[in-house]
C-alpha positions in Angstrom: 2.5 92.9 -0.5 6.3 92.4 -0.8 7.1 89.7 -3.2 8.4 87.2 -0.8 5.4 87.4 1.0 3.5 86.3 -2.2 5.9 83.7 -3.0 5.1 82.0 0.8 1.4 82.6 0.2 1.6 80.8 -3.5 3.8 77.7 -1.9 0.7 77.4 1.0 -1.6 76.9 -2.5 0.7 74.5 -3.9 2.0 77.1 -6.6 5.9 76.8 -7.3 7.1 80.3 -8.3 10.0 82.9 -7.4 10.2 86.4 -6.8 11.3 87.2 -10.2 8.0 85.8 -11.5 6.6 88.4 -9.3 8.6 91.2 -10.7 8.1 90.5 -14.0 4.2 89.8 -13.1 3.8 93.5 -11.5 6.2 95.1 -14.1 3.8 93.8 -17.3 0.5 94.9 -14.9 2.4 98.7 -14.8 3.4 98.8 -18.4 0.0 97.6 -19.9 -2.0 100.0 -17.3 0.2 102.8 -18.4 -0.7 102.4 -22.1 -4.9 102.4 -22.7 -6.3 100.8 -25.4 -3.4 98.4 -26.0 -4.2 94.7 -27.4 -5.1 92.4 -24.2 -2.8 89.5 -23.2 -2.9 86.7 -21.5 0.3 85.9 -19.1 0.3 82.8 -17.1 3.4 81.6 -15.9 5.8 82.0 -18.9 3.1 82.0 -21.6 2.1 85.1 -23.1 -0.7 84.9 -25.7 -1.7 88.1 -28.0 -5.4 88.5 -27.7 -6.1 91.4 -30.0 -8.6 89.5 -32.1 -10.0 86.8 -29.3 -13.4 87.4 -28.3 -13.6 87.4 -23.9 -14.8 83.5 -24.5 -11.7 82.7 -26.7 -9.7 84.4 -23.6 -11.5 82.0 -20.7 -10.9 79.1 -23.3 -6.8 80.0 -23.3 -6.7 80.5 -19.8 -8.7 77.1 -19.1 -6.2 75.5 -21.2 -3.5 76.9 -19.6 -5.1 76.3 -16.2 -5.4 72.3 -16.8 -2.8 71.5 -18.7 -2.3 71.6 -22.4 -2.8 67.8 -23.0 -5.3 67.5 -20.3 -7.1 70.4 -23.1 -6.7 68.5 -25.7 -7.8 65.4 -24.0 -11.1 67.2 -23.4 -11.6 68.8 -26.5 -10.9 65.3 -28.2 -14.1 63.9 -26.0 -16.3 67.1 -26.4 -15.6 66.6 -30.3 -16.6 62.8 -30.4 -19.7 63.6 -28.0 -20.7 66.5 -30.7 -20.3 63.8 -33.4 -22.7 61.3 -31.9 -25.4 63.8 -31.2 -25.3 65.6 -34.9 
């Protein structure tokens, strides 16, 4: 799918990005299949998080996290932390 064509389908989602996202998206996809047993990372949108020690959970946290919002995360974790207080 030609990048333009995935920059129209992304704006139909609500998703602002441009082409060059999409190059440097595909480019990181070729380098890191090229090279097995590298370190995962996490890449969403200009955030790119080592992984090499995160467990798969620690990974979905991140990318919940990124997927919300940072203070929207924090805003959560804040209320799961008081709710865990009460109940101990």
């Amino acid at each position: 799918m030609p990048a333009k064509a995935v920059v129209e389908a992304a704006a139909k989602h609500g998703f602002k990005i441009d082409e060059h996202r999409v190059y440097n998206v595909r480019s990181a996809a070729k380098a890191r299949a090229k090279t097995k047993g590298a370190a995962r990372t996490i890449v969403r949108a200009s955030t790119t998080i080592p992984c090499s020690d995160l467990t798969a959970a620690d990974g979905a946290l991140i990318q919940a996290a990124l997927d919300v919002g940072l203070q929207r995360a924090r805003e959560l974790i804040a209320r799961l932390e008081r709710a865990l207080g009460r109940a101990a």
